[in-house]
C-alpha positions in Angstrom: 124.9 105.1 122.2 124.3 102.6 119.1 122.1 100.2 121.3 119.8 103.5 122.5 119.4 104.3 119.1 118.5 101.2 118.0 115.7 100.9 121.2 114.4 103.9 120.5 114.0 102.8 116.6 112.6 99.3 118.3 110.1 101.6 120.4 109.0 103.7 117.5 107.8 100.7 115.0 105.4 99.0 117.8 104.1 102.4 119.3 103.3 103.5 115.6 99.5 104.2 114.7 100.2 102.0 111.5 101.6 99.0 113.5 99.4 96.3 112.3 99.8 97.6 109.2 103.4 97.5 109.2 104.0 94.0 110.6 102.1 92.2 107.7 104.5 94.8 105.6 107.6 93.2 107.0 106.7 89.7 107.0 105.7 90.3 103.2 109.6 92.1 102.8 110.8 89.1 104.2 109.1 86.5 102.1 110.3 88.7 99.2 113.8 89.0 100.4 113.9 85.1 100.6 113.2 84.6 97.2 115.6 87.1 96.3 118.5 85.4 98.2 117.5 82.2 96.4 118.0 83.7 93.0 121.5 84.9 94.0 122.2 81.7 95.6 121.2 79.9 92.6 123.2 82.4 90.0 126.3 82.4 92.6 126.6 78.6 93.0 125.4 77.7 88.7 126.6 80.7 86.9 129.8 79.3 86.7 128.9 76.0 85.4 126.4 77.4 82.9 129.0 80.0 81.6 131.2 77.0 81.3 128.7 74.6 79.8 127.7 77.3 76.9 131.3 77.6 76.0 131.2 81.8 76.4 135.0 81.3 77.5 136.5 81.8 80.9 133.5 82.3 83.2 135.0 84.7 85.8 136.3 87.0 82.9 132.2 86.6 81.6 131.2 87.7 84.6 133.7 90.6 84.7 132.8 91.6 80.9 129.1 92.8 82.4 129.5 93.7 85.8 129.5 97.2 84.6 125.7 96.7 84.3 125.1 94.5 87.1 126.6 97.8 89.4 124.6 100.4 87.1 121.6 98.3 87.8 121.9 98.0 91.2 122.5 101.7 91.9 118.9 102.1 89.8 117.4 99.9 91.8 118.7 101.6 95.5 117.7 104.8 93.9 114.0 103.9 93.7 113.7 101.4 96.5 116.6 102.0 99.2 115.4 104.0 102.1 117.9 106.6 103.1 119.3 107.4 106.3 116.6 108.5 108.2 116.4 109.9 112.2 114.6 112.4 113.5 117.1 114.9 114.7 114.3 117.1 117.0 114.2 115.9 120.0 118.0 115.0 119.7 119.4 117.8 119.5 118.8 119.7 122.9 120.7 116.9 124.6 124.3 116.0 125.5 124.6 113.8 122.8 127.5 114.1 119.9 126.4 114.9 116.4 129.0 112.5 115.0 127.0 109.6 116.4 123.8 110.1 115.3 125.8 110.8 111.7 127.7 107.6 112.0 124.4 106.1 113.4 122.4 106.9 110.2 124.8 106.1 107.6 125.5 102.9 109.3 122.1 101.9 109.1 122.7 101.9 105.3 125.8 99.9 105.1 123.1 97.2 107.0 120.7 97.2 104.2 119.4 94.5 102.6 120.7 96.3 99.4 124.0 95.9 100.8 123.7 92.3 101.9 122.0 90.5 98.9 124.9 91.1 96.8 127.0 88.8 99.4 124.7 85.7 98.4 126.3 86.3 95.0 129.6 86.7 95.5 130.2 84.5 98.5 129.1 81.3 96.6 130.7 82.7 93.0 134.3 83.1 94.9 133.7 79.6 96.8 133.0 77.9 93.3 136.4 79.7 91.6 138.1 78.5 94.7 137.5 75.0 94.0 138.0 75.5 90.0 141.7 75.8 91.1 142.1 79.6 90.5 144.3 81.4 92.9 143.3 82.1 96.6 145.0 85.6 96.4 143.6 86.2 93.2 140.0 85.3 93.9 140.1 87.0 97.7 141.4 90.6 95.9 138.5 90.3 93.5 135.9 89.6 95.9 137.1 92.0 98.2 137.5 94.6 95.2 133.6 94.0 94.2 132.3 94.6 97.9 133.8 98.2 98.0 132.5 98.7 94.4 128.6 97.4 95.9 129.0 99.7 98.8 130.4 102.9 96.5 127.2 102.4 95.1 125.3 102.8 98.7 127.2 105.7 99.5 126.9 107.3 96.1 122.9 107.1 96.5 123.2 108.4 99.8 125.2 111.3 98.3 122.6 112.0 95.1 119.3 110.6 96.0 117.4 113.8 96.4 119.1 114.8 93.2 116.7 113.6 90.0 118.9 115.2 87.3 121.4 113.0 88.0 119.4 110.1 87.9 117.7 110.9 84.6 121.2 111.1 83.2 122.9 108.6 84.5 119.6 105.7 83.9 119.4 107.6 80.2 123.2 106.4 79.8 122.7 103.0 81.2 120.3 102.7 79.0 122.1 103.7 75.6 124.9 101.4 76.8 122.9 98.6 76.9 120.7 99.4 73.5 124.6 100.6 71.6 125.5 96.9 72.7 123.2 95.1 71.8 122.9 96.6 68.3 126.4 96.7 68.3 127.2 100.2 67.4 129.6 100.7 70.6 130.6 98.0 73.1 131.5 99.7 77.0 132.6 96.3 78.2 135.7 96.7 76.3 137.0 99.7 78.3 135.1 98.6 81.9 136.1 94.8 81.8 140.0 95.0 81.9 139.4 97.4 84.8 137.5 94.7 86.7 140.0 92.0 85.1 142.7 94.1 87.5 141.1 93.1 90.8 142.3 89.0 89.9 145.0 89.9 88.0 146.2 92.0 89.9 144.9 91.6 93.5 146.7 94.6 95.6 144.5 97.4 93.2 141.3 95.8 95.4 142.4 98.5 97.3 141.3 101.5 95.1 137.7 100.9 95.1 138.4 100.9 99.2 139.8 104.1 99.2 136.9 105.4 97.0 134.7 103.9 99.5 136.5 105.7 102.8 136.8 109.0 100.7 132.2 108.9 99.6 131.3 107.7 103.2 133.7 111.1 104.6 132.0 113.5 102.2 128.5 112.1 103.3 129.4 112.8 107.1 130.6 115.8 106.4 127.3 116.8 104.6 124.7 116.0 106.9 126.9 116.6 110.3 126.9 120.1 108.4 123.1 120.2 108.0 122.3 118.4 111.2 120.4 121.4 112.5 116.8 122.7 112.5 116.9 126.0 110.8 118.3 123.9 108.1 115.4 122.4 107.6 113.3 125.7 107.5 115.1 127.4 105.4 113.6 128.0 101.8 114.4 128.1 98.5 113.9 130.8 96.4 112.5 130.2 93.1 110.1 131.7 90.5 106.5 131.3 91.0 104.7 129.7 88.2 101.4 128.9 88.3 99.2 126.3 86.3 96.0 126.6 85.9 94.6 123.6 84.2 90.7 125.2 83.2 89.9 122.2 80.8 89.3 120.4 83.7 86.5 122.7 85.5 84.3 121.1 83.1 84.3 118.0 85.3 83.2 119.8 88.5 85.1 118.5 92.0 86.5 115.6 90.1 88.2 118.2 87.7 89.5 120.2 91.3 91.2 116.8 92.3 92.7 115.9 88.9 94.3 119.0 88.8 95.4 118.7 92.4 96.7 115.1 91.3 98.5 116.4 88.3 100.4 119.5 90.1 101.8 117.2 93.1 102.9 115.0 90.5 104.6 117.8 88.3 105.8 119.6 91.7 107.3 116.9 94.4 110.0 114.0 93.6 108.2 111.2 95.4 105.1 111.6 93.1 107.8 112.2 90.1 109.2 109.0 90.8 105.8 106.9 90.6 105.5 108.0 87.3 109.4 106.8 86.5 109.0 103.5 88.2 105.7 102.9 85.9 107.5 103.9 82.7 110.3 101.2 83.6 107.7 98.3 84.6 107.0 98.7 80.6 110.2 96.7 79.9 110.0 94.3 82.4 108.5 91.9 80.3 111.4 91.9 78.4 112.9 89.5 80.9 109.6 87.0 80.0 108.9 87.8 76.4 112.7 87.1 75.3 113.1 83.7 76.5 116.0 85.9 77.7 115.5 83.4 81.1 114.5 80.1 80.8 112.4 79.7 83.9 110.5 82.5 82.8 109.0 80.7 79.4 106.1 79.4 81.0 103.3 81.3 79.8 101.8 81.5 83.2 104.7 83.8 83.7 103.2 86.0 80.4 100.2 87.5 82.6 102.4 87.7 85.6 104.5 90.1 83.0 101.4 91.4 81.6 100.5 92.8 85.0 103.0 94.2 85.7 104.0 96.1 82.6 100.4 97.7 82.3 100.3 98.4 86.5 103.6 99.6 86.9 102.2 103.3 88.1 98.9 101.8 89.3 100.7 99.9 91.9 103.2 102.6 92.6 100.9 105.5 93.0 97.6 103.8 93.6 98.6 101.9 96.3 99.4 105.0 98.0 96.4 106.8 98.0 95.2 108.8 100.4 98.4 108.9 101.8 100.0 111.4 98.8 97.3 113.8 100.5 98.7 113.1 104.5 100.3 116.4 104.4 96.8 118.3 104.2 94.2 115.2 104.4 92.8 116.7 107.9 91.8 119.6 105.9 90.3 117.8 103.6 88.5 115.7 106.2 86.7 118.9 107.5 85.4 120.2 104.0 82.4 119.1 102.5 84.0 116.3 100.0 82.5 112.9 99.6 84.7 110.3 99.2 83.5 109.1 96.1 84.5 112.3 94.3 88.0 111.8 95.8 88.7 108.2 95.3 86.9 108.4 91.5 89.8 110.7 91.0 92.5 108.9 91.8 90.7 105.6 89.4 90.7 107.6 87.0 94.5 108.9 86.8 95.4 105.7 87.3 92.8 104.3 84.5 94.5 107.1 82.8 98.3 106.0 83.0 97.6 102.2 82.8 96.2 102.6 79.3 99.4 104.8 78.1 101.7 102.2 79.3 99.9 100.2 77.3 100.0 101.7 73.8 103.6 102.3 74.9 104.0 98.4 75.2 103.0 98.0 72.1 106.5 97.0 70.9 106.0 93.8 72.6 103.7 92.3 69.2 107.3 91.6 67.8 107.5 88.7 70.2 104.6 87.1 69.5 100.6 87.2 69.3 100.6 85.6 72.7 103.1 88.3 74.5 100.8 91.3 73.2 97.7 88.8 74.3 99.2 88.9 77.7 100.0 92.8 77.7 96.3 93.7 76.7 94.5 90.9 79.3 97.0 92.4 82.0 95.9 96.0 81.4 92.1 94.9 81.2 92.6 93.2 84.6 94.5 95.7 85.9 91.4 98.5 84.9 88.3 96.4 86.0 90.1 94.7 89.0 93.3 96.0 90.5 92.5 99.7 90.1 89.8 99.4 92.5 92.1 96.2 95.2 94.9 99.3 95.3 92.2 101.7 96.9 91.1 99.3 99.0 94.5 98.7 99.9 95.2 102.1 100.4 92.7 102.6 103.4 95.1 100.2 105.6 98.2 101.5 104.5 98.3 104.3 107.2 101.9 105.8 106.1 102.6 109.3 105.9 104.2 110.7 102.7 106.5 113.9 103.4 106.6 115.6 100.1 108.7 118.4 101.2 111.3 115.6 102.8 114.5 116.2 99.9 114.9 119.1 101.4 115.7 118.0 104.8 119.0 116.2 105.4 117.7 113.9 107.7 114.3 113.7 105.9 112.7 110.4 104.6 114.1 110.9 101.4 112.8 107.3 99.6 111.4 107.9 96.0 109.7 104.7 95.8 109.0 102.5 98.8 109.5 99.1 98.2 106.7 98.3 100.4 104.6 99.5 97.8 105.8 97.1 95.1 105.2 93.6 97.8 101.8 94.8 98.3 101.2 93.9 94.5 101.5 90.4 95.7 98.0 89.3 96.3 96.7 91.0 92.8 98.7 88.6 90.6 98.3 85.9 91.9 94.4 85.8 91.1 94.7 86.2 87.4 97.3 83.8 87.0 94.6 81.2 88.5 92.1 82.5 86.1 94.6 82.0 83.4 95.4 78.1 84.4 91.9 77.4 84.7 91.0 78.4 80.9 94.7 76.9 80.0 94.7 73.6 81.4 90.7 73.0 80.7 91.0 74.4 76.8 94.0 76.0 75.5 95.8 79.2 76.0 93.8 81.7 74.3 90.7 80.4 76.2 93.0 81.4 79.5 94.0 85.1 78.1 89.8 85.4 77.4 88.6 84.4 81.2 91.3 86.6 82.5 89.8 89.6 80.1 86.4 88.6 81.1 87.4 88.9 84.7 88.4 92.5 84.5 85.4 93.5 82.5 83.2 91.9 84.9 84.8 94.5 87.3 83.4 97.6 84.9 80.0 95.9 85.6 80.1 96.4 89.5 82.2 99.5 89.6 79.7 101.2 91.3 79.0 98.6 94.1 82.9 98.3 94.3 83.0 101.7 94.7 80.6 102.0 97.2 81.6 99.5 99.5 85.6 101.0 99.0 83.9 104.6 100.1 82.4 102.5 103.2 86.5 101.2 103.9 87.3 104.7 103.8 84.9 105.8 105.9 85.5 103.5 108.7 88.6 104.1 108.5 88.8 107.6 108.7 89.6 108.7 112.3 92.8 105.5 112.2 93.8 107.5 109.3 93.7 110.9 110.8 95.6 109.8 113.8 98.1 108.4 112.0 99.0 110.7 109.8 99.1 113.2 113.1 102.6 111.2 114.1 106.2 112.0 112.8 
C-alpha cells in the first residue's frame, strides 16, 4: 500500500500545472541541502578537535553543555520550514483502504525528512571521532542513540503543534531569554539541561527514555488525525466573534488603498501570512552570525552584504516571493474584475518597501559592531528596495503554487508556515551584489564596494517604471498558466 502511495505522490509532481516550476525548485533544494550536509560533515568530523585545541575541556561534555539549543533551534527551524504531513484524504476515503495506512503513510513521510536526516551528518561522524579518542563503545552508542530519539521528539512535537502559533511565540520567546540570560550571565540553563544529556554516556541504558517519549508523541499524533481523518472535519467551523477593520486612512490612496488593506487583513487574519512577518523579524539577527566574528569563515566582508541582504529582505523574500499566489484562493475573481495589474503588483512593492525599511531601523543595533556592519545593513536594504523588490515579483509570476490559507484547520491540510522553497529562491539576488561589492573592493577599497552596491539599487528607483511595466507584461502572459494552476488541489 506504501509503494501506491508513493506512485500516486510520483504521479502528482509531474502531472502538476507548476511542474517546470517545481523541478528547478528541487534541484535548487538539493544544491542547498548539499551545502548543508557539508557544514555538518565539517562540524561532526572538526568539532572535536577545535573543542580540544581551544582547551574548553572535555569536548563531548562541550557539546552536551549546549545541545539544549542546538534541539530548541532545530525545532524553530522545522516549525517555519518542515512541511507537514500532507495527503489528500478525498478521493481516499470512499475506497477499501485502512485509515491506519494512510496515517502511518503520512507521518512516515516525516520521519524521512531532510530535517530528520541532516542531523545524522552530525552525529554519525562526531560518534565515529569519540570512538577513535578511546571513549567507550557502549558509552558513545547509548549517547548517539539517545540524541536520535531526542531529534525525532522534535519532528513529532512539530507535527503535534505546528498549526498552534501560541505555542510557538512562547516557546521561541523562551529560547530566546535563555540564550540573552546566558550570555549576560544573569541565569545559566546548561547547568540543569547538561547533566541530563551527560546521562545518555554516563549512563547508557537511560538512551532509552527519550525512546519511549518518542513511541508515546508519534501514538498521540496517530491518534489525532486517524480521529480527524474525515471530510466533515474539515467543514466544520469555528465559531468566533466577528470583528471587523476597517482601515479608512487608506481610501485616500484609491485601489491601491483597497489592496493594502486587503494585504494587511490576510496578514492579521491567516497563520501562513503571520509567519512571513516572523520569519522577517528573525532574518534581523542573522547577521549576528557575520557581524560577531562569532564564525571565522564568515569574516570576509564579502560575507557583510550577503548578511546585509538578508537582514533587510527577510519579509521581502518571504512574502514577496510569494505574490500573487497569497491571492490563489480568490485570484480568478480577481482576474474577472476590472483591475490592472499595476495597481496590484504596486501594492504588494510597497508593503514590502514598507517592511524592508522597518527591519532596517530595527537593525540598527548592528552600529555597535562597526561602521562597516551598519555600511553593509543600509547598502543591503537600498539594494533590496531598488532591485530585489521588483526580481521577487518577477519571480512570483513563475512560482505557480497555491497557498491554502484556511489549511490549519484541516488535519491533513498543507499546514507549512514558511516554505523553504521560498528562502532558495533568494539565491540568484545575492549573488549580484556581492559581485558589485568585489568590483569596487578589489579595484579601490571597501567603502568604494558598499557605494556601487548603493548606486546599484538607486539606479533601480530610476527605471521603476519600465521595471514595472515590463513585470505587468510577465504577469500578463502569464495569466491563463496561473489560472490553471491555481484550479488544481
Amino acid at each position: 500500500m506504501f509503494k501506491r502511495f508513493i506512485g500516486l505522490q510520483w504521479k502528482s509532481f509531474f502531472r502538476a500545472a507548476s511542474f517546470k516550476t517545481e523541478i528547478w525548485i528541487k534541484i535548487l533544494m538539493g544544491i542547498g541541502a548539499l551545502y548543508f550536509i557539508l557544514v555538518f560533515l565539517g562540524l561532526g568530523f572538526g568539532s572535536y578537535f577545535m573543542i580540544k585545541e581551544a582547551g574548553w575541556g572535555d569536548p563531548l561534555r562541550i557539546v552536551n553543555q549546549y545541545m539544549v539549543y542546538y534541539l530548541a533551534f532545530d525545532l524553530v527551524l522545522r516549525y517555519m520550514l518542515q512541511k507537514m504531513p500532507v495527503t489528500n484524504i478525498k478521493p481516499l476515503l470512499y475506497l477499501p483502504i485502512n485509515k491506519s495506512k494512510v496515517v502511518n503513510y503520512s507521518l512516515g513521510k516525516t520521519v524521512v525528512s531532510f530535517f530528520n536526516i541532516m542531523h545524522a551528518f552530525f552525529f554519525v561522524p562526531f560518534s565515529v571521532v569519540l570512538l577513535m579518542e578511546g571513549y567507550s563503545i557502549v558509552s558513545v552508542v547509548g549517547w548517539h542513540l539517545g540524541f536520535m530519539a531526542l531529534i525525532f521528539v522534535n519532528n513529532f512535537i512539530n507535527v503535534m503543534v505546528n498549526n498552534k502559533d501560541s505555542i510557538f511565540y512562547v516557546f521561541g520567546g523562551l529560547f530566546l531569554l535563555a540564550g540573552i540570560s546566558q550570555y549576560y550571565q544573569w541565569f545559566d540553563i546548561t547547568l540543569y539541561t547538561q547533566p541530563i544529556f551527560d546521562l545518555f554516556f554516563d549512563l547508557p541504558w537511560t538512551a532509552i527514555v527519550p525512546w519511549l517519549v518518542l513511541i508515546g508523541l508519534y501514538v498521540l499524533s496517530f491518534s489525532y488525525f486517524k480521529k480527524h481523518m474525515y471530510l466533515d472535519g474539515g467543514l466544520a467551523t469555528k465559531q468566533s466573534e466577528a470583528k471587523t477593520e476597517n482601515l479608512d486612512w487608506l481610501n485616500r490612496f484609491g485601489n491601491l488603498g483597497t489592496f493594502l488593506k486587503n494585504d494587511i487583513k490576510l496578514i492579521k487574519r491567516n497563520k501562513r501570512s503571520r509567519t512571513s512577518v516572523i520569519a522577517g523579524f528573525f532574518f534581523i539577527f542573522y547577521g549576528l552570525l557575520f557581524f560577531t566574528g562569532a564564525i571565522e569563515a564568515y569574516e570576509s566582508p564579502f560575507w557583510n552584504i550577503f548578511a546585509g541582504i538578508f537582514v533587510t529582505g527577510g519579509f521581502l523574500f518571504s512574502f514577496g516571493q510569494y505574490v500573487p499566489s497569497w491571492d490563489s484562493s480568490y485570484y480568478p475573481l480577481m482576474m474577472s474584475q476590472n483591475i490592472q495589474y499595476k495597481e496590484y503588483l504596486t501594492s504588494k512593492w510597497y508593503l514590502v518597501i514598507i517592511a524592508t525599511i522597518i527591519s532596517t531601523v530595527l537593525a540598527s543595533f548592528y552600529i555597535y559592531f562597526g561602521w562597516e556592519a551598519y555600511a553593509a545593513v543600509l547598502v543591503g536594504a537600498i539594494y533590496n528596495i531598488g532591485i530585489n523588490s521588483y526580481l521577487v515579483l518577477w519571480g512570483g509570476a513563475y512560482v505557480k503554487t497555491p497557498i491554502d490559507l484556511t489549511s490549519n484547520k484541516k488535519a491533513f491540510g498543507d499546514k507549512q508556515a514558511f516554505n523553504a522553497k521560498t528562502l532558495l529562491l533568494t539565491l540568484p539576488k545575492v549573488v549580484l551584489p556581492i559581485i558589485i561589492y568585489a568590483i569596487g573592493h578589489l579595484l579601490i577599497n571597501p567603502l568604494a564596494g558598499y557605494l556601487f552596491v548603493a548606486i546599484a539599487g538607486m539606479l533601480g528607483f530610476v527605471f521603476k517604471n519600465k521595471a514595472f511595466k515590463m513585470i505587468e507584461g510577465i504577469y500578463k502572459k502569464e495569466k491563463y498558466k496561473t489560472l490553471l494552476a491555481y484550479k488544481q488541489k
